[in-house]
Every structure is written in C-alpha cells, then in structure tokens.
C-alpha positions as CSV (number, residue, x, y, z in Angstrom):
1,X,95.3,106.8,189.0
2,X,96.5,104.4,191.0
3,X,94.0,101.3,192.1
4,X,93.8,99.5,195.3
5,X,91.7,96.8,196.5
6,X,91.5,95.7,200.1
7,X,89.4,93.9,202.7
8,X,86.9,95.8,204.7
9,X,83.9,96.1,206.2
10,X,81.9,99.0,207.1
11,X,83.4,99.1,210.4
12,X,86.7,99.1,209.5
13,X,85.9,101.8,206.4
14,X,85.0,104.1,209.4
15,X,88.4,104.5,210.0
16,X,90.2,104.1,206.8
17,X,92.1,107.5,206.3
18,X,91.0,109.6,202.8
19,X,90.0,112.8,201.8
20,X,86.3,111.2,200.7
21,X,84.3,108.2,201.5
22,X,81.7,106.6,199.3
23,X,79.1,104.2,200.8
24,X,77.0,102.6,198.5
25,X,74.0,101.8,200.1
26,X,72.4,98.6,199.0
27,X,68.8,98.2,198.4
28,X,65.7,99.9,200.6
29,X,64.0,97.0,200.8
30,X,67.0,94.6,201.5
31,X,67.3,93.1,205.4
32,X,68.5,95.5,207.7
33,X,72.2,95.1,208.3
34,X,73.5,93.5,211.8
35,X,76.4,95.6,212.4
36,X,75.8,98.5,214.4
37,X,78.4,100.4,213.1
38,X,79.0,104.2,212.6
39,X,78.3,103.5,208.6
40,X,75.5,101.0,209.3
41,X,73.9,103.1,210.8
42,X,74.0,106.5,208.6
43,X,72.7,104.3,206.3
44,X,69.7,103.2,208.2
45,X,69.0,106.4,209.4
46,X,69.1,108.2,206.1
47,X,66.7,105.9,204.9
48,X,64.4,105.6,207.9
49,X,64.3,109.5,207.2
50,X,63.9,109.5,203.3
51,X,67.2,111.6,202.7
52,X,68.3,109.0,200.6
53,X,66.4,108.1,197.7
54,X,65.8,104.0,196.0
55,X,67.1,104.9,192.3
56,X,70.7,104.6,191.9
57,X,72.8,107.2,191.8
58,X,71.1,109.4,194.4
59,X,73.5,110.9,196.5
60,X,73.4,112.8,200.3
61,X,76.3,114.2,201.2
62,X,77.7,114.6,204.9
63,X,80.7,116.4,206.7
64,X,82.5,115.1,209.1
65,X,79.8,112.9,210.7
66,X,80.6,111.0,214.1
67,X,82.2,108.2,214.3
68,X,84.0,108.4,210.5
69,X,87.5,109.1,210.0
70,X,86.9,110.4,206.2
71,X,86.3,114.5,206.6
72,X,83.7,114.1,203.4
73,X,81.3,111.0,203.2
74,X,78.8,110.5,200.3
75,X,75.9,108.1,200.8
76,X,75.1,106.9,197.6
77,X,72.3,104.0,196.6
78,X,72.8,101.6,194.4
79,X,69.4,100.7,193.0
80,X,68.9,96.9,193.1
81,X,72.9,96.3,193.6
82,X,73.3,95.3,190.1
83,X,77.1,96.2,188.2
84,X,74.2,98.6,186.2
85,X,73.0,100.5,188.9
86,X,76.9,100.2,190.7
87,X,77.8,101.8,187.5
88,X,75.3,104.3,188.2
89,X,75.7,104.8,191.4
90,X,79.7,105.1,191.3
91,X,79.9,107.6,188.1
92,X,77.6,110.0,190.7
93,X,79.4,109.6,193.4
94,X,82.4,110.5,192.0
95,X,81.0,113.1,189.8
96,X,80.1,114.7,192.7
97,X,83.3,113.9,195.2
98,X,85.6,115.4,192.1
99,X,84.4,119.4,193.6
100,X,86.5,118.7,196.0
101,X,89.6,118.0,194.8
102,X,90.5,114.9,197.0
103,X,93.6,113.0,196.6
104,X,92.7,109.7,197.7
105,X,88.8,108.4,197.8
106,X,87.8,105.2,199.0
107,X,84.3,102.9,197.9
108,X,83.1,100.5,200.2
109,X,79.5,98.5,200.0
110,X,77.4,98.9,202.9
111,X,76.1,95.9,200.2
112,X,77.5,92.6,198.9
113,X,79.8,93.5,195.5
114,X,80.1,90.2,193.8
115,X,83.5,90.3,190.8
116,X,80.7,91.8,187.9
117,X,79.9,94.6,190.6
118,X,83.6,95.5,191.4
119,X,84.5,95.7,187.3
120,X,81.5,98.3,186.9
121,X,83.2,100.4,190.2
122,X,86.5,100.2,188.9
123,X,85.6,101.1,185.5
124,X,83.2,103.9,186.2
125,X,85.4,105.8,189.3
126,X,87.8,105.9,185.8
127,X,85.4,107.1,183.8
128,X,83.5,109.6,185.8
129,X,87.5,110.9,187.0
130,X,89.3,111.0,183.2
131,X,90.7,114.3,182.3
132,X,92.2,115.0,178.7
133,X,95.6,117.1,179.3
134,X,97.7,116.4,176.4
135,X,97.2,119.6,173.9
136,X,96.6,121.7,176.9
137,X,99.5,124.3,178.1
138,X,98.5,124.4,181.7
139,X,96.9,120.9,182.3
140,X,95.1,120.4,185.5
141,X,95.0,115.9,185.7
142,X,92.3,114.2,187.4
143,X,92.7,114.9,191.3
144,X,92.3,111.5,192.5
145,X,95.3,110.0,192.5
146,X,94.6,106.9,194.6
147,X,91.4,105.0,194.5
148,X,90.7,102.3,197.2
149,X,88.0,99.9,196.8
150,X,86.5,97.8,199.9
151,X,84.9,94.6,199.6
152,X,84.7,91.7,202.0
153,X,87.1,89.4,200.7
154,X,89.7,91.0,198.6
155,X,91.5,87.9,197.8
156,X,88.3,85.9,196.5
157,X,88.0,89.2,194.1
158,X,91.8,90.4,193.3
159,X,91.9,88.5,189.6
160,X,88.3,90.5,188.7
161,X,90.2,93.6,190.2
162,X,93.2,93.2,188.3
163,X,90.8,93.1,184.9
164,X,89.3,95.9,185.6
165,X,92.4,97.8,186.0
166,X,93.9,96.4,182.9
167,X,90.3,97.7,181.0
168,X,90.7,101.1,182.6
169,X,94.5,101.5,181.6
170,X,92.9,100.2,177.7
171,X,89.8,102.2,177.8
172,X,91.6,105.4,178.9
173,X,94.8,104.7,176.0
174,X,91.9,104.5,173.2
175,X,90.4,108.0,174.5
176,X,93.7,109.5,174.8
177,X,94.4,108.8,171.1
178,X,90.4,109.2,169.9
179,X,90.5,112.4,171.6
180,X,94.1,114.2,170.2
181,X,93.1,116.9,167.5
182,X,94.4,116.0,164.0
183,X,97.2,117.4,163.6
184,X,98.5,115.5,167.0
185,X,97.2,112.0,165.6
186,X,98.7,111.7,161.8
187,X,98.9,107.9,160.8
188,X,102.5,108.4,161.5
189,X,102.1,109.0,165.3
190,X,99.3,106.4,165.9
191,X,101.4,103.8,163.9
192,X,104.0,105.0,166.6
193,X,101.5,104.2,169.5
194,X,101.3,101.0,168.7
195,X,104.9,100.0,168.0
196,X,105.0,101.2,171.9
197,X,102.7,98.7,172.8
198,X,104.6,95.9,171.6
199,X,106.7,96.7,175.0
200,X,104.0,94.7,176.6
201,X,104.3,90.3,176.9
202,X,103.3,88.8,174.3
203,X,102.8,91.7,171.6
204,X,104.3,92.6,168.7
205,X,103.6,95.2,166.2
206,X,104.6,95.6,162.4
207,X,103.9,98.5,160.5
208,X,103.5,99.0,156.6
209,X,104.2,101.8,154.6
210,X,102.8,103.0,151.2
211,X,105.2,101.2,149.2
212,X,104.2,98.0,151.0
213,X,100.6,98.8,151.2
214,X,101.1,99.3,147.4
215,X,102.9,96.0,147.0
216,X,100.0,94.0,148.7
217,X,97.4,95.2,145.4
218,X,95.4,97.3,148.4
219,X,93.8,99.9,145.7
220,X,90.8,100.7,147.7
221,X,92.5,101.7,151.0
222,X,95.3,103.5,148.8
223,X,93.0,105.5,146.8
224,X,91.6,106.9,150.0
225,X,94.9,108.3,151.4
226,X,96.2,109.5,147.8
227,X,94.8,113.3,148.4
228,X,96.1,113.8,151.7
229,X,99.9,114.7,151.8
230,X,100.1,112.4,155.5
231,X,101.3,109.0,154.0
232,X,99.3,106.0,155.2
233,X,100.5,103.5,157.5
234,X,99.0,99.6,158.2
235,X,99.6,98.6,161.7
236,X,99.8,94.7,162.0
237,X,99.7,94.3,166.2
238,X,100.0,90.3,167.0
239,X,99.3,89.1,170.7
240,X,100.7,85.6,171.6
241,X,98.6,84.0,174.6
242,X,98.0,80.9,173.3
243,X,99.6,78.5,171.3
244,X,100.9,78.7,167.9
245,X,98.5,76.4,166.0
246,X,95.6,78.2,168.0
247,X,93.6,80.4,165.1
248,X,93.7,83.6,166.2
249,X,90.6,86.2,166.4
250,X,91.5,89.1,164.3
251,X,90.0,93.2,165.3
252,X,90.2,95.5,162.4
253,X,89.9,99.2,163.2
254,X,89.2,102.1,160.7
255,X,92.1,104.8,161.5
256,X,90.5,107.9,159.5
257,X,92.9,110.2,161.6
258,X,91.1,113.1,160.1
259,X,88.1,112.9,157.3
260,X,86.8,116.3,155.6
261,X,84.8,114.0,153.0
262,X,86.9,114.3,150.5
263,X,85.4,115.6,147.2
264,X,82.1,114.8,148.9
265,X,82.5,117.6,151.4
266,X,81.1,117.4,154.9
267,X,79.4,120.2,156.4
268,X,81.1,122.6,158.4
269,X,79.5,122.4,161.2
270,X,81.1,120.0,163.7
271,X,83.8,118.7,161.4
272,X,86.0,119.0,164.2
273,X,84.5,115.9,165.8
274,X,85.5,114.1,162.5
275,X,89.4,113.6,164.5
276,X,87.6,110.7,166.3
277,X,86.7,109.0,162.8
278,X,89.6,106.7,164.2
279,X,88.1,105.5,167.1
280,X,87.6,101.8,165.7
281,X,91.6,102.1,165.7
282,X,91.7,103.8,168.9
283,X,89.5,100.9,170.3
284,X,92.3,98.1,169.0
285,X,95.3,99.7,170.2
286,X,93.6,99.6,174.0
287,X,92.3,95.9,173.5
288,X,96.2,95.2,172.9
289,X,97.1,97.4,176.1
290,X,94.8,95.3,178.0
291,X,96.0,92.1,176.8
292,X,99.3,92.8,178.0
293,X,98.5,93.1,181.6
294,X,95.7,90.2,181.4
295,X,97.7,88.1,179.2
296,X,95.0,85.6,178.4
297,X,95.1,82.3,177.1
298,X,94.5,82.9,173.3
299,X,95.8,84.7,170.0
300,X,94.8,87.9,168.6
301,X,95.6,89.3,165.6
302,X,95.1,93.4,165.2
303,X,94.7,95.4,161.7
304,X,94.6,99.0,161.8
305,X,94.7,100.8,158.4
306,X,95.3,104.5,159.1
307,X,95.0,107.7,156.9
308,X,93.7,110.8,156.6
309,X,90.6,111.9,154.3
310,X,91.4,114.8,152.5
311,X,90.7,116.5,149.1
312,X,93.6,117.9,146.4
313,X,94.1,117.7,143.6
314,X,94.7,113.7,143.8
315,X,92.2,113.1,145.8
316,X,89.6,110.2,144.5
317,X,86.6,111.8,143.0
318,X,83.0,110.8,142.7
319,X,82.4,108.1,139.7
320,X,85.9,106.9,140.0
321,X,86.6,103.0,139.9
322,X,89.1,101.5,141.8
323,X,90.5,97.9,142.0
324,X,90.2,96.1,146.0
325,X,92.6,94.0,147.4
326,X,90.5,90.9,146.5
327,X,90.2,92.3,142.9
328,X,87.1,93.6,142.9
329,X,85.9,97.1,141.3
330,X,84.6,99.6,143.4
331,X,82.8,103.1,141.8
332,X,83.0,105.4,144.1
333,X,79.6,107.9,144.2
334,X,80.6,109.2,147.2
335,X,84.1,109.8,148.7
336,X,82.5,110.7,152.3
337,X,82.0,106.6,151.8
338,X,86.0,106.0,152.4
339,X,86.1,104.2,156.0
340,X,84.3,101.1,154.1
341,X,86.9,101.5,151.6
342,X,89.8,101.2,153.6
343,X,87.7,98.7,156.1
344,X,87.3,96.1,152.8
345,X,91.4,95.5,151.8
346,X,92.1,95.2,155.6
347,X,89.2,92.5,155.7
348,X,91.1,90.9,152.8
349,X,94.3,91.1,154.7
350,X,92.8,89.8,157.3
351,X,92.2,86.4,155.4
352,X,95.5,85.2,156.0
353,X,95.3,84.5,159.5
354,X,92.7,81.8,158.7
355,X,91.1,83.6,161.8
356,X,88.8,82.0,164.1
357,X,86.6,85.0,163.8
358,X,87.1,88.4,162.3
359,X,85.5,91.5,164.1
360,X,85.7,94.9,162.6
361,X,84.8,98.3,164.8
362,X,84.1,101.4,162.5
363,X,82.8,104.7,162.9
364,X,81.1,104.1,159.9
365,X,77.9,105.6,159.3
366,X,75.7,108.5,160.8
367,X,72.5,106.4,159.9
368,X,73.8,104.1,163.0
369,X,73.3,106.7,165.3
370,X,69.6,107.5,163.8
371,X,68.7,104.1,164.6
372,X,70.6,103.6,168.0
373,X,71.3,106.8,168.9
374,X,74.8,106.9,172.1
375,X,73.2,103.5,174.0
376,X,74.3,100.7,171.7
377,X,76.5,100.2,168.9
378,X,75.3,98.3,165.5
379,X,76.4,94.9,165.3
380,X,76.1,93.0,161.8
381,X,77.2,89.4,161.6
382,X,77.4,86.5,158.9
383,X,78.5,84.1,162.4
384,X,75.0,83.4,165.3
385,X,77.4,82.3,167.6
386,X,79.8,84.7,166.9
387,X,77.2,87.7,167.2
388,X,75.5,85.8,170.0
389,X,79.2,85.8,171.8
390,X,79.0,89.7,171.1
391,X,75.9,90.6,172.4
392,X,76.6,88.9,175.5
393,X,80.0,90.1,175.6
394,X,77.7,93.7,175.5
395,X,75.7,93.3,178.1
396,X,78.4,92.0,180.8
397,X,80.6,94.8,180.2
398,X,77.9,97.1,179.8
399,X,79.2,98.2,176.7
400,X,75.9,97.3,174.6
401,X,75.4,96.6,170.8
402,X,72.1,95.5,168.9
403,X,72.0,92.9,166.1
404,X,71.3,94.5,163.1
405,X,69.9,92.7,159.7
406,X,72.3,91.6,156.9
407,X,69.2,90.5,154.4
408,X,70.1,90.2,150.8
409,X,67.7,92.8,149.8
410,X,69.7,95.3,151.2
411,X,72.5,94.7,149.0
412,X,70.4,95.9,145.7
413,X,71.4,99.8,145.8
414,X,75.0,98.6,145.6
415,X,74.7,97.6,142.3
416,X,76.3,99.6,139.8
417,X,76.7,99.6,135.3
418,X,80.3,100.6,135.8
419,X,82.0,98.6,138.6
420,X,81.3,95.1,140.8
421,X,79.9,97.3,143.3
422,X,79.2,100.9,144.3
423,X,80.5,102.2,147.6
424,X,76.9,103.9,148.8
425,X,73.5,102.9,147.9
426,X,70.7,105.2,148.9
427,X,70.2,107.3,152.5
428,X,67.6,104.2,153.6
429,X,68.9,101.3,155.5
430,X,72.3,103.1,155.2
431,X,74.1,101.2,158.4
432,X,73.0,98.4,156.8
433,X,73.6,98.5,153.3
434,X,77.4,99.8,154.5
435,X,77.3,96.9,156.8
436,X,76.6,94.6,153.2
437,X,79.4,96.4,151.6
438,X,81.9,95.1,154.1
439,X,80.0,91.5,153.9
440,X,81.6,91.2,150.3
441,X,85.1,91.1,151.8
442,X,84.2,88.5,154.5
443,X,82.9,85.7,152.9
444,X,85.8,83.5,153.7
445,X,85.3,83.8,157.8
446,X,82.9,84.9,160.5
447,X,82.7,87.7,160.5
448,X,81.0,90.7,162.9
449,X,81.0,94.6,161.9
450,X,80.7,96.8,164.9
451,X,79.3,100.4,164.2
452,X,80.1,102.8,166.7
453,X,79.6,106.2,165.2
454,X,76.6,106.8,167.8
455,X,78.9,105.4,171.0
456,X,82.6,106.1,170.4
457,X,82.6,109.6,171.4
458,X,80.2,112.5,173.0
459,X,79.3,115.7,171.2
460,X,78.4,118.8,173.5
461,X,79.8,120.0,176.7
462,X,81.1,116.4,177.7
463,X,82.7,116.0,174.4
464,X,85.1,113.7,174.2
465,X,85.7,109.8,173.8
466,X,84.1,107.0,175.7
467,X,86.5,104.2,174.9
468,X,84.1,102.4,173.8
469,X,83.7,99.8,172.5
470,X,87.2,98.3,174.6
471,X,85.0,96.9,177.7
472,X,82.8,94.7,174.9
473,X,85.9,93.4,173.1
474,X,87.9,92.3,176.3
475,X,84.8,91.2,177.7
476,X,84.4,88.6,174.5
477,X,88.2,87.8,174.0
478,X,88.5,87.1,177.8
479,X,85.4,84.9,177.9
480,X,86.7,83.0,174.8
481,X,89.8,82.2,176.8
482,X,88.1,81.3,179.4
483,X,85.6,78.9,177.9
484,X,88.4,77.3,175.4
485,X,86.9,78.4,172.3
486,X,89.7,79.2,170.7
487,X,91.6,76.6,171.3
488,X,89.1,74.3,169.9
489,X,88.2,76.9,166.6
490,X,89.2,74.8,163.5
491,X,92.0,76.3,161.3
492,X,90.0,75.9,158.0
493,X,87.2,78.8,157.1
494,X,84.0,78.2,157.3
495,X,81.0,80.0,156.7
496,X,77.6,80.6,158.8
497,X,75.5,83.2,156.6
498,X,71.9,83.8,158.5
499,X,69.4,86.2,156.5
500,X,67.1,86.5,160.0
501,X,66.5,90.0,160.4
502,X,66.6,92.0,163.7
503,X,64.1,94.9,165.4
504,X,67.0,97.9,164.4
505,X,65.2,100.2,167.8
C-alpha cells in the first residue's frame, strides 16, 4: 500500500479526489470548530442530531453529500483524540470503507493529530486493510492501494510519518512469515528471509548450519531439531547505526517453524496454529526491516535459532539429559518444553556481544495467555530500567506487556536428582517458572523475556498474525537512539537482579 502524507484542512479535504473519505471527528464536548466548511459542518450537524455517537470508533456513513468531492464519506469519532481511540477509530473506519472496494482512501482530522496520533492512523489503516495472499491460487490483495493522510502541517509531522511507514512495512514482513503454513516456512526459507534483508543499509545477516551450530557446543537447541528431518539454521542479523565501540542491544527470537510437541504430543485440536510458534522470530526479522528504512542511531544485534519440533525416531524423549551451550545439564520431562531449550544456547550466544541489553520474544507458554489473555504480552526482567524502558516502549506503541515476577521461589520445581535443571516444573506459575528457566542463561546481562503466546497471533475467524510485538520493540530501540542510551551503555556486563513481584492480571 502505498502511504502519503500531505497538508490539509477540512476545506481543502472537501475536494481531495478518492473513492472514500474518513473524517475523524474530534471530541463532543471539544469547542466548536470556526470553519464553516462543507466537513465542519457534517460534523456539527451529525452531532447536534445524535447520528454520531462519543465512543470511538462509531461510524455514520454518507453518500455523496453536498459540497464533498469523495463519492463515500465516513464520519467516524475519535473518543477523546488520543493515538488509543485514533487507533480505534481508524481500524473501524477502514473496516468498514474496505466493502467497498476503494482504490485510494483518504483520513483527515476534523481534530488536531499530534506525531503519536498519526503513528496509531498509519499503523491501524494497515492493520485493519492486511490481506494474506501468498498460499492462495487466486489471491484477491488488499484494495486500497493508496492511502493519504491529512494533517495540518505535513512537514512538522513527515519524520513521525516516515516511522510509521517503516513499522507497517515491519509489522506486515513478521505476519507474512508468522502466517505461511509449515511446509512454506522450513528454517531453510526463513534463514533465506533474512539473508534478503541484509539488502537494507546497515544490515548484515550470517547464517549457521548444523555443523556450525554443532561446533559452537549448542546441545540444547540441537537436541530439539534432531527428530525432525528439516536441518536447523541460526540466523545472526547485525544492524550498524551507531558506532563500532557502541554495545549493541541484542533480540533473540524462538523460530519453532512447526512444533507437534515432540514425544510429548500436543492435542490435535488446533495444532495447525502451532506454524506461528515462530513468531518471536517473525517479530526480529521485521524489527531489522524497519531499521533499514529508519536507520537509527544505534547497534543491534539479532539471533534467531530456527527448527522444527517433531517426533521420530531421534527425536529427544522425556527424562533425557542434554548438555547447554554454557555447559549446564538439562533433563528434559517434557519435550512440548523445546522453545526454552533452543531460547537458552541462543541467550548464551548472545553473551558475546557484551550487549547493552538482551531482549528475548517467545511464544513460549500457554499459561501466558491464562494470565493475560490477547491484550498484553508477559514481560520478565532481571534489568528495572530495562523493563521500565519496555513497558513504556508498550504503552506508546500500543503494543502492551505487563511486568511479570521473577521471585526465587519460583525456581524450586526446576530442580531435578538427575540434571542442573529440569526443563518444566509444575502447571502453576508456568510463564513464570519458564520465564526462570531462561533467567539461568542471562546472568551475565540485562536481560528481558517477552512472552507473546496470548498476543502474536488470533485464533478464530480473524486468525492470523498481529505482528506483534514489532511496534513495542521499534518503539524502545528508537527511543534508546533518541535519548543516547546506547551510546553511553558501558561495554562490561553488569547485573541488576530485582526479586519485587508484580500483580500478573
């Protein structure tokens, strides 16, 4: 879809030329407007008459009204004018504009949209227009091929524009590859993907094999590939923005192309949905496609261990011990556990970067969505300021996570007679206790875990990827470059461990 951004007011929206127009109408309560223009006063009108309710989102629809060029017009409020309720408001309107079929749709603010407001547009029109096509034989693309967005000052807003658009072409990469079945997504293809990215400024990509992977003493993520006959790939990506003595912040995504449980057999019900058990990857690969239209100020390091789960006659089996990349034991009691597994020798990698901060995104556990349900992802961290920096990151992009606990207590059910650890303890606290897991391989940065089993994709009729959580990880990385963190992050590790415990819902 192609974006624009341009200057205009509500007069001059009356005559822009598209096959729909989307007016969102600012607040009931907020001062009447002083232009007496042909949108003005729809707007006035419909509200005068109650056709045009306060919450955002509600819509009235009009054809061909006088005075508007535009054949379609949708009225839509936006609540209290918020990038929420724009959100809102934008994902209905263009829900609704899509029956249709229009080729180019334009959004202007019969309200003030401030750079935060314009991001939530841009990134919702996407969202509420994204059509999956690949594995179809007769694909039928999003209609809207050009989307204008009006504002009153285009050049005061063009370098929050340009992000959005950069987040969009991310967001929409990571549900491309989150939402290919299988058998169109082996580690070999998604290891492909991101070699293509390192067309981009500033990226490169390396990718190891199983010989290499072998080399490097990885025994944990090895052992989870060895029953599936898809060899595994590790793809290093690397993004240069800043410079080269600048500690870089390293993303590690769990690439479980497709995961049957292994010995431990998931139900059959739904497995289908287990092809987006690599949407922590998916979420990396559109950070990086991001990054290289931004090109921000800073360096970032991505890891992206990628296999399939499956079960032969290799395959790991429940009580099996394996050795990690840092040389710990593992017993594995259940091999419906693996994306920890392969999670804990990339975190070991990872070490070598002598990162400013380490952030890993997982669809790790189903007891994540009990506790959070789709709204916000789990976040676990050893770092305050790093999970403070998150949180935020969250609720600008409004991509939300919730601080869970990382309590010492929790760690207990790992224990094990026959290993250093076991890979499950019991069904309680189970986000949590996968969450401590992880912390064993971490101890040498801060560190943050991101669980997004409940957010990275939709079950149902709308199933499908969200992209999430792209919009939190750009918002942080961008705002890191931005303040100078970064740059000013010492090289050596150090360690902030906090045992304070967080309300989970």
């Amino acid at each position: 879809m192609d974006f624009q951004l341009k200057t205009l007011s509500t007069t001059q929206a009356a005559t822009e030329k598209c096959d729909v127009l989307i007016v969102l109408a600012g607040p009931a309560n907020s001062p009447d407007s002083p232009s007496k223009d042909a949108i003005a006063t729809l707007v006035a009108e419909a509200r005068k008459a109650g056709d045009l309710g306060d919450k955002a989102g509600k819509l009235l629809s009009l054809y061909r009204p006088a005075g508007i060029v535009a054949p379609r017009v949708l009225l839509v409020s936006s609540g209290d004018g918020k990038p929420a309720a724009v959100r809102s408001s934008v994902l209905a309107a263009v829900g609704a504009a899509k029956a249709s079929d229009p080729r180019r749709v334009a959004i202007v603010g019969a309200l003030d949209i401030d750079a935060a407001g314009l991001r939530s547009a841009v990134i919702a029109a996407a969202d509420a227009s994204y059509v999956y096509t690949t594995t179809k034989s007769k694909a039928e693309p999003r209609s809207i091929r050009q989307l204008v967005v009006g504002v009153a000052d285009a050049a005061s807003l063009r370098a929050a524009f340009d992000e959005a658009v950069a987040t969009v072409a991310g967001i929409e990469l990571a549900k491309e590859w989150a939402n290919r079945p299988g058998n169109h997504c082996t580690p070999t293809l998604l290891a492909e993907a991101a070699r293509e990215l390192a067309a981009l400024p500033g990226v490169k990509c390396e990718v190891l094999g199983p010989k290499e992977v072998e080399k490097l003493g990885m025994g944990a993520f090895r052992a989870v590939a060895q029953g599936s006959a898809e060899p595994l790939r590790f793809v290093v990506l690397r993004y240069h923005g800043g410079p080269k003595t600048q500690a870089p912040v390293v993303l590690v995504g769990k690439g479980i192309t497709f995961d049957t449980g292994g010995v431990s057999l998931k139900p059959a019900a739904e497995m289908d949905e287990m092809k987006f058990d690599m949407c922590g990857a998916a979420s990396v690969l559109g950070v990086f496609r991001a990054l290289g239209a931004i090109r921000p100020a800073l360096n970032v390091v991505g890891l992206i261990p990628t296999c399939e789960n499956m079960n032969d006659g290799r395959a790991i089996k429940p009580g099996d011990v394996i050795t990690s990349m840092s040389g710990q034991t593992i017993e594995i009691l259940n091999t419906d556990a693996e994306g920890r597994l392969i999670l804990c020798d990339a975190l070991s990698y990872a070490k070598r970067f002598e990162p400013a901060a380490v952030v890993d995104i997982a669809t790790l556990t189903g007891a994540c969505v009990v506790a959070l349900g789709g709204v916000r992802s789990g976040l676990f961290s050893t770092d305050d300021a790093l999970a403070d920096a998150l949180m935020a990151a969250g609720e600008a992009s409004q991509d939300r996570c919730w601080r869970m606990p990382l309590d010492e207590d929790y760690a207990e059910g790992l224990k094990t007679n026959f290993a250093d650890v076991a890979n499950v303890a019991g069904r309680a606290g189970g986000a949590v206790t996968a969450a401590k897991f992880l912390q064993r391989f971490a101890e040498d940065f801060p560190w943050a875990h991101l669980d997004i089993a409940g957010t990275a994709w939709k079950s149902g009729s709308a199933k499908g990827a969200t992209g999430r959580p792209v919009g939190l990880l750009l918002s942080y990385l961008l705002t890191r470059a931005r303040q100078g963190a970064a740059e000013a992050a010492p090289r050596k590790s150090r360690k902030t461990v906090t045992s304070r415990t967080r309300q989970a819902a």
